[in-house]
mmCIF file of the N, C-alpha and C atoms, coordinates in Angstrom:
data_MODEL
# 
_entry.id   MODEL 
# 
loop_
_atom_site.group_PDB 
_atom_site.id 
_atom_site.type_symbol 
_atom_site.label_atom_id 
_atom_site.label_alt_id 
_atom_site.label_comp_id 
_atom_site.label_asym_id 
_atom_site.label_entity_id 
_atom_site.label_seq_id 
_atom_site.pdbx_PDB_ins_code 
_atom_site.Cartn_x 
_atom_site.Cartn_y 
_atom_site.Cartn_z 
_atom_site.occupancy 
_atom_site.B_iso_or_equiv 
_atom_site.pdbx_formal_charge 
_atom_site.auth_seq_id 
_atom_site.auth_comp_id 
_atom_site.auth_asym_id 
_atom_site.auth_atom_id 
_atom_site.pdbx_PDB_model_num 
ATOM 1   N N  . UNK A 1 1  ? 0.819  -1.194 0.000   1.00 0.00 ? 1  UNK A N  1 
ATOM 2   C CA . UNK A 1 1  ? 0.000  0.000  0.000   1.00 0.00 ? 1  UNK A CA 1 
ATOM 3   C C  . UNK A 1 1  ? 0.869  1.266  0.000   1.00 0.00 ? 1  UNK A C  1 
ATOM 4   N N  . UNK A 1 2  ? 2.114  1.261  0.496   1.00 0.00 ? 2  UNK A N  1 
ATOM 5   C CA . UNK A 1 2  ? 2.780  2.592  0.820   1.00 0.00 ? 2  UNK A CA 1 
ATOM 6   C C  . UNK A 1 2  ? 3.133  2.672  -0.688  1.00 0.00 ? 2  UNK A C  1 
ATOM 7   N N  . UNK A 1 3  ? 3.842  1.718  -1.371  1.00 0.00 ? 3  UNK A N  1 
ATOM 8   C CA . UNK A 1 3  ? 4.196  1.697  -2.450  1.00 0.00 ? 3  UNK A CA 1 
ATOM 9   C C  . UNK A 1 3  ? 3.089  1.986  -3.697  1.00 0.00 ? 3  UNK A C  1 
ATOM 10  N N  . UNK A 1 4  ? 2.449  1.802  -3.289  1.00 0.00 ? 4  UNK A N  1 
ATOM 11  C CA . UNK A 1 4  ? 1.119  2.106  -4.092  1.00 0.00 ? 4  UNK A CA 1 
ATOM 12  C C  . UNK A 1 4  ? 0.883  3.744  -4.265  1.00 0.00 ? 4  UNK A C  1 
ATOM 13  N N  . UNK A 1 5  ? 0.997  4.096  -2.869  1.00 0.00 ? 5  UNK A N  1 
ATOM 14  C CA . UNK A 1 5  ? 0.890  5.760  -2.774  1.00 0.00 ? 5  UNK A CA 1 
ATOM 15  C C  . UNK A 1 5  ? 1.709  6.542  -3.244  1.00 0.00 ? 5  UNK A C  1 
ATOM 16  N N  . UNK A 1 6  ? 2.651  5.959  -3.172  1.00 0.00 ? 6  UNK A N  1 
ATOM 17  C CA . UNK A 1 6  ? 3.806  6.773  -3.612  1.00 0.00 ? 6  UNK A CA 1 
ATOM 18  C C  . UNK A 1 6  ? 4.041  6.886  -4.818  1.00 0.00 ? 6  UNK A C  1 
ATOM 19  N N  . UNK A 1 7  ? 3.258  5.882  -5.885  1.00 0.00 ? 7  UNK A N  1 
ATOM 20  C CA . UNK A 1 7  ? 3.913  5.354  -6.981  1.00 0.00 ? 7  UNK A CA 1 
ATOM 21  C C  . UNK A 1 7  ? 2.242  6.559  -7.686  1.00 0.00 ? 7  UNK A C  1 
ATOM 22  N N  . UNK A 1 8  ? 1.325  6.445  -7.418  1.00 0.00 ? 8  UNK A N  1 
ATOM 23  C CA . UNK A 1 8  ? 0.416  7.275  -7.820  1.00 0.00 ? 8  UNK A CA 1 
ATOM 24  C C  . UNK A 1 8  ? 0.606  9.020  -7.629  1.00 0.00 ? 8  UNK A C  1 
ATOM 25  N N  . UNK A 1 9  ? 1.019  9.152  -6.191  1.00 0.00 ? 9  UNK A N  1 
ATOM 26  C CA . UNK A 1 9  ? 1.534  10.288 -6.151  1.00 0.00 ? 9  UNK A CA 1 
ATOM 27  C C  . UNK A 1 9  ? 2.642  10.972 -7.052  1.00 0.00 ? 9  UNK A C  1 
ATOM 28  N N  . UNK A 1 10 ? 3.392  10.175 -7.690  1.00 0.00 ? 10 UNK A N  1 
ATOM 29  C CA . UNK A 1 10 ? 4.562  10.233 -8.654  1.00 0.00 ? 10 UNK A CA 1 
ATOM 30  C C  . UNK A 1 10 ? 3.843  10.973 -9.524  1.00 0.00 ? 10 UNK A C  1 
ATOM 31  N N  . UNK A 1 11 ? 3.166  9.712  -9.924  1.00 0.00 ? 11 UNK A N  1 
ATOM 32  C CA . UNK A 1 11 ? 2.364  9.891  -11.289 1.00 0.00 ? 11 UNK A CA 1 
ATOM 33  C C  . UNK A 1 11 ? 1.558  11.631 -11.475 1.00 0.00 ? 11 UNK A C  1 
ATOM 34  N N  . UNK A 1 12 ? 1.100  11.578 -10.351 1.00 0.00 ? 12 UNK A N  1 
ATOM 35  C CA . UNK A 1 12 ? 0.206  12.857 -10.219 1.00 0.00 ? 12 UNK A CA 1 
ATOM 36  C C  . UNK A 1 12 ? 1.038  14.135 -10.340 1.00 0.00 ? 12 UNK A C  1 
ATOM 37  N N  . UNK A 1 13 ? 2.267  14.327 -9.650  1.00 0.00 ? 13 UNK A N  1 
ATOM 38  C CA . UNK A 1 13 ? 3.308  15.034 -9.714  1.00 0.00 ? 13 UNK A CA 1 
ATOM 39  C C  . UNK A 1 13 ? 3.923  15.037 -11.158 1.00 0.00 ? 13 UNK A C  1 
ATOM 40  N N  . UNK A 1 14 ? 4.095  14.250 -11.986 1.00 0.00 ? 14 UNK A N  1 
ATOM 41  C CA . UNK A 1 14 ? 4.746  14.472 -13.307 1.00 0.00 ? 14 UNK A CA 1 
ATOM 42  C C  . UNK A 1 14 ? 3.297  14.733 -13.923 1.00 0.00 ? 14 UNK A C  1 
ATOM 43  N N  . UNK A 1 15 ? 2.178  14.635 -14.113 1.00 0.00 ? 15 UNK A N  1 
ATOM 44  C CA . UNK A 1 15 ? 1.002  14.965 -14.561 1.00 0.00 ? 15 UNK A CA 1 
ATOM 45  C C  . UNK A 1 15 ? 0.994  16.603 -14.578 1.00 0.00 ? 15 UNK A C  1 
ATOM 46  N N  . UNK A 1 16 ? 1.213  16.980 -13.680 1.00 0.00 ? 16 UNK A N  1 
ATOM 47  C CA . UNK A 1 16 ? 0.641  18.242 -12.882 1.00 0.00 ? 16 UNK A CA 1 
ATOM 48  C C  . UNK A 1 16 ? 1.804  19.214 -13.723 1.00 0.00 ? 16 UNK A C  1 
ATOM 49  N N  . UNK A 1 17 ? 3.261  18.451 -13.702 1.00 0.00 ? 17 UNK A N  1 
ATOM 50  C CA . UNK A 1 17 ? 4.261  19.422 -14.655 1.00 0.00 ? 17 UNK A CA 1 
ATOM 51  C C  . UNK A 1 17 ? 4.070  19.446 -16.316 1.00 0.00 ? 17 UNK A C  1 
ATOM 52  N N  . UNK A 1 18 ? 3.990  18.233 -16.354 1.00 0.00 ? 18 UNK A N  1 
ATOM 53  C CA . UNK A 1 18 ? 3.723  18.224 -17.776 1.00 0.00 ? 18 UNK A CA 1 
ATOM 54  C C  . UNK A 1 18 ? 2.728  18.857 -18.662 1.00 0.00 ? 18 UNK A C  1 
ATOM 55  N N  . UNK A 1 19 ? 1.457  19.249 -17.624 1.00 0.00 ? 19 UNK A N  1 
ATOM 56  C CA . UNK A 1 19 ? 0.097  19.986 -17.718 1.00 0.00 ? 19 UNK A CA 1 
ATOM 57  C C  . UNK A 1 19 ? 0.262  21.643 -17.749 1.00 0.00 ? 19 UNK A C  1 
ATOM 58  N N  . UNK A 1 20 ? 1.746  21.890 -16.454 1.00 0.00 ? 20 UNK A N  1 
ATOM 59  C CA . UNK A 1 20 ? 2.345  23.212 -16.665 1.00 0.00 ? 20 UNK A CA 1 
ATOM 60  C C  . UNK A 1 20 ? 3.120  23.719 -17.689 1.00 0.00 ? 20 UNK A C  1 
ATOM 61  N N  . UNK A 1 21 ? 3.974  22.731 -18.314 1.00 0.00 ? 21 UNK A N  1 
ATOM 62  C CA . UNK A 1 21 ? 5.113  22.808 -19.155 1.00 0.00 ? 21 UNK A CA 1 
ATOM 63  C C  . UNK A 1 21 ? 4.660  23.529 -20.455 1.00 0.00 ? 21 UNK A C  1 
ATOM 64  N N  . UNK A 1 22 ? 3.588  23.435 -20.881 1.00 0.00 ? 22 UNK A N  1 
ATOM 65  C CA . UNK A 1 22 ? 3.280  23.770 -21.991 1.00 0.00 ? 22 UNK A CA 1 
ATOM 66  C C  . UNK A 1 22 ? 2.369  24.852 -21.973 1.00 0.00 ? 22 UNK A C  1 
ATOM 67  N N  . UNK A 1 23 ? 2.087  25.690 -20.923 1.00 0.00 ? 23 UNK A N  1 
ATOM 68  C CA . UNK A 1 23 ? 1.741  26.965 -20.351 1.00 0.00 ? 23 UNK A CA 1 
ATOM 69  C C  . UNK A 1 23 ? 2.128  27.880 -20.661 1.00 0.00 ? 23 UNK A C  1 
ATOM 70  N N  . UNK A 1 24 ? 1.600  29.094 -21.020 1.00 0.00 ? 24 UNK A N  1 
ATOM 71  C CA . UNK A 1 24 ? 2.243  30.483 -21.066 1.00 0.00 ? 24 UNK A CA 1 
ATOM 72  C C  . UNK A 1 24 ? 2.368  31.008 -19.621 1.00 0.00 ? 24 UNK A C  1 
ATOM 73  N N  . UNK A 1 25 ? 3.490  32.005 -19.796 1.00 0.00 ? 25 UNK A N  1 
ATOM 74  C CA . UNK A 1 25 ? 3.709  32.572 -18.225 1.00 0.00 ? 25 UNK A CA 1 
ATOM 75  C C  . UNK A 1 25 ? 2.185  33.662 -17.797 1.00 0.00 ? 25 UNK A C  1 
ATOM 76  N N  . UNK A 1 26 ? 1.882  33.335 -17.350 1.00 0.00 ? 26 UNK A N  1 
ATOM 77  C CA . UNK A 1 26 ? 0.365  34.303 -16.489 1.00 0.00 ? 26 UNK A CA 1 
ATOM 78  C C  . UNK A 1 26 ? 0.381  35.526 -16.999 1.00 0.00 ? 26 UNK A C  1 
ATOM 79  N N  . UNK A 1 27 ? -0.708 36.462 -17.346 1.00 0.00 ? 27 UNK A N  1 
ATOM 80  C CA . UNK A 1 27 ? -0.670 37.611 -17.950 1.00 0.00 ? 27 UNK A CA 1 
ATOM 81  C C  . UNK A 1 27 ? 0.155  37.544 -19.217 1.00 0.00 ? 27 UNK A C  1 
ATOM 82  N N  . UNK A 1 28 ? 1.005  36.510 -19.482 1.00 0.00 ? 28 UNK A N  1 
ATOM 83  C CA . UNK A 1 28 ? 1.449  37.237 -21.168 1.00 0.00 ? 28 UNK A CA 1 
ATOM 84  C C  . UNK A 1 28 ? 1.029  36.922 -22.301 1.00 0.00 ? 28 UNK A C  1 
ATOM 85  N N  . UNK A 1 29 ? 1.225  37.544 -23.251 1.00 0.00 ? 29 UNK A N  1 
ATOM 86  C CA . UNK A 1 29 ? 0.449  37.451 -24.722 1.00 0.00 ? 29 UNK A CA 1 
ATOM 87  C C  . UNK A 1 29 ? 1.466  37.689 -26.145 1.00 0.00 ? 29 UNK A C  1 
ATOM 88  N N  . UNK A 1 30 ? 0.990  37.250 -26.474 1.00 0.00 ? 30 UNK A N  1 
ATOM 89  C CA . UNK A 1 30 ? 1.932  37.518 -27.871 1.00 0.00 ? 30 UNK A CA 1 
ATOM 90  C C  . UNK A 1 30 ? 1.617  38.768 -28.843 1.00 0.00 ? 30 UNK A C  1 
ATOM 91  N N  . UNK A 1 31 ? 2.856  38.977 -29.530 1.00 0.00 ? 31 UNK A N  1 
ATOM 92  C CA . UNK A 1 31 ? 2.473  40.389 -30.720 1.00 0.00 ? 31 UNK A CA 1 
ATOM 93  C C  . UNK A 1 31 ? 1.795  40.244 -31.314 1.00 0.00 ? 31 UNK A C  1 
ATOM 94  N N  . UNK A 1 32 ? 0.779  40.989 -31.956 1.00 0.00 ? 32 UNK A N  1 
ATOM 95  C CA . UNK A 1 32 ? -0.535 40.972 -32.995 1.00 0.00 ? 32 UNK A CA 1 
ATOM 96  C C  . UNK A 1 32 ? 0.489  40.918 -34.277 1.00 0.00 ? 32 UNK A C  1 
ATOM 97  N N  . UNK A 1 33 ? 1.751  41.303 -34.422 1.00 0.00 ? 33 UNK A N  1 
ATOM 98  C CA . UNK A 1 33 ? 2.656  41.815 -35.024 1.00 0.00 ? 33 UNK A CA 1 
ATOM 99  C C  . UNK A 1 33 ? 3.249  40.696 -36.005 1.00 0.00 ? 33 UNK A C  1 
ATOM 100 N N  . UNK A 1 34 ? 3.336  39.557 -34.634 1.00 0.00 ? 34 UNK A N  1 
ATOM 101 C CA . UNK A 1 34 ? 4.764  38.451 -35.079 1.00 0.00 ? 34 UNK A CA 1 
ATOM 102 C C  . UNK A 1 34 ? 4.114  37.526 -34.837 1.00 0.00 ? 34 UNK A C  1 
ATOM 103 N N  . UNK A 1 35 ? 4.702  36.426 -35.442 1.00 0.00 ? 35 UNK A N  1 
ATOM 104 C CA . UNK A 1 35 ? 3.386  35.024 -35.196 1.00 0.00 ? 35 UNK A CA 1 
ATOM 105 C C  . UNK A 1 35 ? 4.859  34.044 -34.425 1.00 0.00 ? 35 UNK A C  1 
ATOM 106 N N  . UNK A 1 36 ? 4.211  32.994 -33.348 1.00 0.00 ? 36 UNK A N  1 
ATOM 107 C CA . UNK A 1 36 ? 5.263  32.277 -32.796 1.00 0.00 ? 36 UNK A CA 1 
ATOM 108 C C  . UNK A 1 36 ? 5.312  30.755 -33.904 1.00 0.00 ? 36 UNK A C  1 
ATOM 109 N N  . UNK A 1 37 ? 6.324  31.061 -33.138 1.00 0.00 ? 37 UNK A N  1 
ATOM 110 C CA . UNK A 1 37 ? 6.988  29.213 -33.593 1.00 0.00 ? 37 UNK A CA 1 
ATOM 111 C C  . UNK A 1 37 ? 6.067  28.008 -33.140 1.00 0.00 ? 37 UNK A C  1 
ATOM 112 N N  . UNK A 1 38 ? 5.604  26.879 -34.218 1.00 0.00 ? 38 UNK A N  1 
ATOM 113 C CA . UNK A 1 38 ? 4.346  25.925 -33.714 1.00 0.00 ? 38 UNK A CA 1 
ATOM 114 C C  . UNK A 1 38 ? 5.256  25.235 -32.097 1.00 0.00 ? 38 UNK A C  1 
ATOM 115 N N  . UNK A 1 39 ? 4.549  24.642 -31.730 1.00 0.00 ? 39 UNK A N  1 
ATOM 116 C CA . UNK A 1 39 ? 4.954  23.901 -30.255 1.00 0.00 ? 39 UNK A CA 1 
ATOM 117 C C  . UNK A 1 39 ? 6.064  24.721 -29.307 1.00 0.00 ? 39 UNK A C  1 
ATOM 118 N N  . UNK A 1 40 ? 5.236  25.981 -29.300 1.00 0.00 ? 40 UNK A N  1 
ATOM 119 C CA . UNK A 1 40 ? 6.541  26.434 -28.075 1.00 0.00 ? 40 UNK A CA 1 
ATOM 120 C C  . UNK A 1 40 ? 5.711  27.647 -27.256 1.00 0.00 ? 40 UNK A C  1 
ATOM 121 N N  . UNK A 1 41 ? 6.489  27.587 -25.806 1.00 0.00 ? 41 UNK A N  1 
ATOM 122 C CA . UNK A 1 41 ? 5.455  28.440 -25.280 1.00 0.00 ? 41 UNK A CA 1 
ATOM 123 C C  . UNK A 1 41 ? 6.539  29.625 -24.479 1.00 0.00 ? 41 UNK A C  1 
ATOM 124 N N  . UNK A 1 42 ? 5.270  30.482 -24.489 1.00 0.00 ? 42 UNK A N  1 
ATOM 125 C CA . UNK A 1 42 ? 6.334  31.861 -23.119 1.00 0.00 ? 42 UNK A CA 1 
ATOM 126 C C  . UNK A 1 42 ? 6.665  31.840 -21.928 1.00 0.00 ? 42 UNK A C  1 
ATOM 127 N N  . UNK A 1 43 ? 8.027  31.991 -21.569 1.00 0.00 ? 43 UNK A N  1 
ATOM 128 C CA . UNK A 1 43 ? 8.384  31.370 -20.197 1.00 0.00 ? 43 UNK A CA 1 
ATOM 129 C C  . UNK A 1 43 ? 8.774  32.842 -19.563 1.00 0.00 ? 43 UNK A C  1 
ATOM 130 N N  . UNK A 1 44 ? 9.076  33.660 -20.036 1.00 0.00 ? 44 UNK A N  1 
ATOM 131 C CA . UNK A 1 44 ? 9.292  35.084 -19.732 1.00 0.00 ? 44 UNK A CA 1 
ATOM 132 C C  . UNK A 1 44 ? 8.589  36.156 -20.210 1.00 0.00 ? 44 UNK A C  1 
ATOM 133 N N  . UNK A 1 45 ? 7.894  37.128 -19.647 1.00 0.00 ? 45 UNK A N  1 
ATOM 134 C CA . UNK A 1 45 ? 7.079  37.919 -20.041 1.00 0.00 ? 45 UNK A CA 1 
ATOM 135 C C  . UNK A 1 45 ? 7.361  39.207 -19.568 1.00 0.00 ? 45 UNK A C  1 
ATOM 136 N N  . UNK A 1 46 ? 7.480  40.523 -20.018 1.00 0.00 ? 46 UNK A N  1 
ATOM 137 C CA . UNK A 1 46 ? 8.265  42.165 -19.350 1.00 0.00 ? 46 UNK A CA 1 
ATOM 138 C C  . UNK A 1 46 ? 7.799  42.907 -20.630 1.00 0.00 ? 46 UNK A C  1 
ATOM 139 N N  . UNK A 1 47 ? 7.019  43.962 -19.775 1.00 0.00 ? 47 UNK A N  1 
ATOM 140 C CA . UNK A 1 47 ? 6.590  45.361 -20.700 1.00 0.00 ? 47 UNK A CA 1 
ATOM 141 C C  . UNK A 1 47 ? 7.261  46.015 -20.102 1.00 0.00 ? 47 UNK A C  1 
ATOM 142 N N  . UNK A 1 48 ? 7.585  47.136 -20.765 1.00 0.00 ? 48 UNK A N  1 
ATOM 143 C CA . UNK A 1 48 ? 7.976  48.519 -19.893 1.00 0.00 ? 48 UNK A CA 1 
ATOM 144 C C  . UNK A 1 48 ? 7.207  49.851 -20.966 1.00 0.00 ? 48 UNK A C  1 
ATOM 145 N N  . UNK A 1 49 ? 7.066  50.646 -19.969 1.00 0.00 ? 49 UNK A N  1 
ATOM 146 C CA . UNK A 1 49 ? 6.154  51.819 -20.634 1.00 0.00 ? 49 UNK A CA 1 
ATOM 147 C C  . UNK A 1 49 ? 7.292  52.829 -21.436 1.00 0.00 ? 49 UNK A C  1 
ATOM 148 N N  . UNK A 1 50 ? 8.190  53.107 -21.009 1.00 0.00 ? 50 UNK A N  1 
ATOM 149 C CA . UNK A 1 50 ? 9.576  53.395 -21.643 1.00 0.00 ? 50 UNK A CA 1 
ATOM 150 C C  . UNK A 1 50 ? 10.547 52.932 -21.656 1.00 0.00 ? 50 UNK A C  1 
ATOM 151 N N  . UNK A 1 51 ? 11.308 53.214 -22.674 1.00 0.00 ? 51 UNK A N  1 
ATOM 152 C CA . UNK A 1 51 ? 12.801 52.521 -22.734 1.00 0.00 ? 51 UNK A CA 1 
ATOM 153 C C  . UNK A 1 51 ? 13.504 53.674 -23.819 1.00 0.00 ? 51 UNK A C  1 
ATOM 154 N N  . UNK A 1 52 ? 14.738 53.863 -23.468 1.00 0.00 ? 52 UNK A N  1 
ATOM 155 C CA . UNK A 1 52 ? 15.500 54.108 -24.454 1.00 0.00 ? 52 UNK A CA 1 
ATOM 156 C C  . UNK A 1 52 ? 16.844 53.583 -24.905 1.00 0.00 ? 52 UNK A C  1 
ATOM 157 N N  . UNK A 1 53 ? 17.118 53.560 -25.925 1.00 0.00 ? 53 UNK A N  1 
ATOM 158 C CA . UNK A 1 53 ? 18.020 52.484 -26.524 1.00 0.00 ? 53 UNK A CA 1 
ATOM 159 C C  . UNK A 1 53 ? 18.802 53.362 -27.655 1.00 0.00 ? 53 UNK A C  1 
ATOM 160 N N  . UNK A 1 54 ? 20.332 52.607 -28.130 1.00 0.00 ? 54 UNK A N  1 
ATOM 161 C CA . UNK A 1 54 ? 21.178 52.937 -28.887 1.00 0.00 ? 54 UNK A CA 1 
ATOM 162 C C  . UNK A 1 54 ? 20.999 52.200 -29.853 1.00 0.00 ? 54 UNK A C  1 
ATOM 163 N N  . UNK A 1 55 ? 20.872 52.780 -31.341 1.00 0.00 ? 55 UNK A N  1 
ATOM 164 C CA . UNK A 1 55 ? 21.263 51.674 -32.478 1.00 0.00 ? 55 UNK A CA 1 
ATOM 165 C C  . UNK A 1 55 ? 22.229 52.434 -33.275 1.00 0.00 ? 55 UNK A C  1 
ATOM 166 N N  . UNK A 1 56 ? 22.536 51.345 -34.013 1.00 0.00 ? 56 UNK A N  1 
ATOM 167 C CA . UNK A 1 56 ? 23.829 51.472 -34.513 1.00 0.00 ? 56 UNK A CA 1 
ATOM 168 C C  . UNK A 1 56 ? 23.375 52.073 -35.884 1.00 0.00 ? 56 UNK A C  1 
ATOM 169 N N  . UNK A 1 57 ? 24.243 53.449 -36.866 1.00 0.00 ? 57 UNK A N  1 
ATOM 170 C CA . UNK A 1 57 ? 24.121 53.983 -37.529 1.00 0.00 ? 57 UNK A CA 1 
ATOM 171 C C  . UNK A 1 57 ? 24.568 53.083 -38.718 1.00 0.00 ? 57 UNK A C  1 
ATOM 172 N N  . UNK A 1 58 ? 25.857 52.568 -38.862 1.00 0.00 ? 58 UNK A N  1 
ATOM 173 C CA . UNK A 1 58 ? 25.997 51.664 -40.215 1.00 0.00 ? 58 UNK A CA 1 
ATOM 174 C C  . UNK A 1 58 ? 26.948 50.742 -39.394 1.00 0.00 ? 58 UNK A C  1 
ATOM 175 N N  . UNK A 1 59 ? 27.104 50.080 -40.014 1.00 0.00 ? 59 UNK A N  1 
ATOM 176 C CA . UNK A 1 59 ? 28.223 49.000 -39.931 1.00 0.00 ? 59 UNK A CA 1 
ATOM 177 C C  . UNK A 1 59 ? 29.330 49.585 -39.495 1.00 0.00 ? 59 UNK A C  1 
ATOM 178 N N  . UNK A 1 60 ? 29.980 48.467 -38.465 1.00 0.00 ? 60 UNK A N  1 
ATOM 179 C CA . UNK A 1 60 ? 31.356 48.619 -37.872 1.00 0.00 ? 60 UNK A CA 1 
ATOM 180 C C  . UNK A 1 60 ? 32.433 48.454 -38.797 1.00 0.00 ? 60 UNK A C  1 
ATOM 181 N N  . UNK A 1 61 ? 32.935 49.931 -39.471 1.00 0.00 ? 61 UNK A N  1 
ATOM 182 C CA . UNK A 1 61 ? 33.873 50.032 -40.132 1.00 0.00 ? 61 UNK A CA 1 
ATOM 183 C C  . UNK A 1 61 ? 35.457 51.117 -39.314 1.00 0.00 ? 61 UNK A C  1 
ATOM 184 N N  . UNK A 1 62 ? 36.950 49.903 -39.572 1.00 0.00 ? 62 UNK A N  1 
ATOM 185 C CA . UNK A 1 62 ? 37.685 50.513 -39.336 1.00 0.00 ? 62 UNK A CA 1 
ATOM 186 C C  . UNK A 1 62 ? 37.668 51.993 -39.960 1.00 0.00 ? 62 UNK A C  1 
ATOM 187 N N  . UNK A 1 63 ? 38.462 52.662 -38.874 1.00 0.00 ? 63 UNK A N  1 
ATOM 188 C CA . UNK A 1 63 ? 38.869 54.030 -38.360 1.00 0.00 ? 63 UNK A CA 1 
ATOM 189 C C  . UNK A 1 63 ? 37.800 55.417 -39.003 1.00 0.00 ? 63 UNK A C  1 
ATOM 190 N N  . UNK A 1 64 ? 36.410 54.876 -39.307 1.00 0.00 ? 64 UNK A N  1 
ATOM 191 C CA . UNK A 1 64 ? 35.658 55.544 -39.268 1.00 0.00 ? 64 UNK A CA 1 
ATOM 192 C C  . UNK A 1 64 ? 34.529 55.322 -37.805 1.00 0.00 ? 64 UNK A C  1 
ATOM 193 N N  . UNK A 1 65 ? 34.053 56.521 -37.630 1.00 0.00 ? 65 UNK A N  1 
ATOM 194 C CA . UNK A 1 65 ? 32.913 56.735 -36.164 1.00 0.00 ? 65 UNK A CA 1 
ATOM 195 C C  . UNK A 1 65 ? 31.575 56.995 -36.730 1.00 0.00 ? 65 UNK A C  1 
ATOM 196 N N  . UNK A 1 66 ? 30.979 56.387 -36.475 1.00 0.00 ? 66 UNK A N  1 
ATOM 197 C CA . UNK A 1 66 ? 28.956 56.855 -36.777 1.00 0.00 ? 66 UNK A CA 1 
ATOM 198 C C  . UNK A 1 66 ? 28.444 56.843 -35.446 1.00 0.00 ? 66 UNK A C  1 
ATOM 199 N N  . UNK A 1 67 ? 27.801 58.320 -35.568 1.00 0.00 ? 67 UNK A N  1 
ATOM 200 C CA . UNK A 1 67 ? 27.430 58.020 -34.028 1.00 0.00 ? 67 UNK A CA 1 
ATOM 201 C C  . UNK A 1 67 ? 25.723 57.379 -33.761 1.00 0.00 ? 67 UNK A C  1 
ATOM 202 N N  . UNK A 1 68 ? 25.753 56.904 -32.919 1.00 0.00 ? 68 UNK A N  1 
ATOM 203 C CA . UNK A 1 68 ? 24.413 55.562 -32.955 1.00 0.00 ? 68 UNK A CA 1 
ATOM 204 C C  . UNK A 1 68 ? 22.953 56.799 -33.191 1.00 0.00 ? 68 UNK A C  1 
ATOM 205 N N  . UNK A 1 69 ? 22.406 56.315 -33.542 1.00 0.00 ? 69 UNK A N  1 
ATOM 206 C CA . UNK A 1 69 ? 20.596 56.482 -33.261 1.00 0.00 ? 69 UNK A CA 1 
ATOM 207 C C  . UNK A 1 69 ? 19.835 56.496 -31.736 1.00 0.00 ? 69 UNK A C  1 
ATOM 208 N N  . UNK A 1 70 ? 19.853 57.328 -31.540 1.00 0.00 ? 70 UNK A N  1 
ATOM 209 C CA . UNK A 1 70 ? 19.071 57.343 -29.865 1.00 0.00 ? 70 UNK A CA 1 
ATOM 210 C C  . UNK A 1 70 ? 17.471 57.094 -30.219 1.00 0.00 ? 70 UNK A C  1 
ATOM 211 N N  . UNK A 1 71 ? 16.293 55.899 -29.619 1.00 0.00 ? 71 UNK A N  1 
ATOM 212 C CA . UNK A 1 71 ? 15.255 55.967 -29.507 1.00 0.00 ? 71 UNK A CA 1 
ATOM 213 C C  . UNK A 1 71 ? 14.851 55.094 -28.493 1.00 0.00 ? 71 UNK A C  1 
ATOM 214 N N  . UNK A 1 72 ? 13.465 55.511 -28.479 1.00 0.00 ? 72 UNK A N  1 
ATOM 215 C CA . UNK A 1 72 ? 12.809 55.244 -27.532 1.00 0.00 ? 72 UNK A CA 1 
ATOM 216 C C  . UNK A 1 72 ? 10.798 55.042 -27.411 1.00 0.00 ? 72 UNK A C  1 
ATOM 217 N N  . UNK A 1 73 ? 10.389 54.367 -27.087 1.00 0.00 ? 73 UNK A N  1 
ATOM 218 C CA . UNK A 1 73 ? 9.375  54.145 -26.800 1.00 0.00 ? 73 UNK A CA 1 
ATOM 219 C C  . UNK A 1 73 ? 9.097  52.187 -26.187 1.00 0.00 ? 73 UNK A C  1 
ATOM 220 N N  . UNK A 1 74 ? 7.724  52.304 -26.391 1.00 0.00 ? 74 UNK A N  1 
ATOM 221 C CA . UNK A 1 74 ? 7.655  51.093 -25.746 1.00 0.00 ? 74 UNK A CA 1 
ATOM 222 C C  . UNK A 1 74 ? 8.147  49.396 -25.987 1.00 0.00 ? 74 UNK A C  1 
ATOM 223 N N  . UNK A 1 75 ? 8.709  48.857 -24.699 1.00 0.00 ? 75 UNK A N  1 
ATOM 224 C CA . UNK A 1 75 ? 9.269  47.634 -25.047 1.00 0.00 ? 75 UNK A CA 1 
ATOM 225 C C  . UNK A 1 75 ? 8.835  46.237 -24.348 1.00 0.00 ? 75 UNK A C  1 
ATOM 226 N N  . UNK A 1 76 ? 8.610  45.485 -25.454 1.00 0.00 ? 76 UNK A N  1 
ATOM 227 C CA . UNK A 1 76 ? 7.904  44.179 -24.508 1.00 0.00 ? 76 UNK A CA 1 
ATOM 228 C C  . UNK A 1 76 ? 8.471  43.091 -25.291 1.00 0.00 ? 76 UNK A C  1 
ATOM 229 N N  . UNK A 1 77 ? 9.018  42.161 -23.697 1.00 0.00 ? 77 UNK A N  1 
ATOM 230 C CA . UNK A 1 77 ? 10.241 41.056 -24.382 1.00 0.00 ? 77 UNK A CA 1 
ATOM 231 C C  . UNK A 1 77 ? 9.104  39.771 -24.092 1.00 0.00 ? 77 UNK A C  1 
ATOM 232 N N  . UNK A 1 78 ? 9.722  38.940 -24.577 1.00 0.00 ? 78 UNK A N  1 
ATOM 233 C CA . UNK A 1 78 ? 9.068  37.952 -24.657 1.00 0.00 ? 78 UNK A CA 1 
ATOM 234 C C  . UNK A 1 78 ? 9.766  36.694 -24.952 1.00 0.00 ? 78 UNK A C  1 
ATOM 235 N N  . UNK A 1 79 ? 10.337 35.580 -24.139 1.00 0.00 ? 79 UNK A N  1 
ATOM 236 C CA . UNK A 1 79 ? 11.392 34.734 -24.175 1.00 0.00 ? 79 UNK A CA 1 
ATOM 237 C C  . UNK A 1 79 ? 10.410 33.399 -24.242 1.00 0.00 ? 79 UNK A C  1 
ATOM 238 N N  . UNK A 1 80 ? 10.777 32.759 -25.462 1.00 0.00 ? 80 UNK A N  1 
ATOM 239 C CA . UNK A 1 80 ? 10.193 31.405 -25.868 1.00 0.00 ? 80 UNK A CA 1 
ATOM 240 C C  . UNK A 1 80 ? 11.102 30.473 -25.700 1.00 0.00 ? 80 UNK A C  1 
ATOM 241 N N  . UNK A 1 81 ? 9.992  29.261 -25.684 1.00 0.00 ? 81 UNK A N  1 
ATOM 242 C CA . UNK A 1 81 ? 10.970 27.998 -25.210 1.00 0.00 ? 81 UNK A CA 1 
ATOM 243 C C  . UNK A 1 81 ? 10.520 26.667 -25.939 1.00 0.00 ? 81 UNK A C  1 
# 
């Protein structure tokens, strides 16, 4: 009988992950924008209402300087698995 319990309880415990595993993280959603990859889900989810960021003007060319692009507005990451 102990063995019995334990061996169902197992079962119930890998049930219960395997039922999670394929979950999106709570509150997140995907871009209306970008379509995901079939069989994969969001394990990380972060908006921010601002951000500002550097991009790069052209290509990294010796002993010339471009100076980057400053912008900014809203950013939401989204880490698949």
């Amino acid at each position: 009988m102990k063995h019995l319990n334990a061996t169902l309880f197992s079962i119930l415990l890998l049930l219960t992950f395997s039922a999670n595993a394929n979950s999106d993280v709570s509150g997140s959603n995907d871009n209306p924008l970008i379509s995901r990859y079939p069989e994969t889900h969001i394990i990380k989810y972060s908006i921010s209402e601002y951000d500002q960021f550097d991009l790069p003007a052209a290509s990294i060319a010796k002993d010339q300087d471009y100076p980057p692009v400053n912008k900014g507005g809203n950013s939401d990451l989204l880490s698949f698995k």
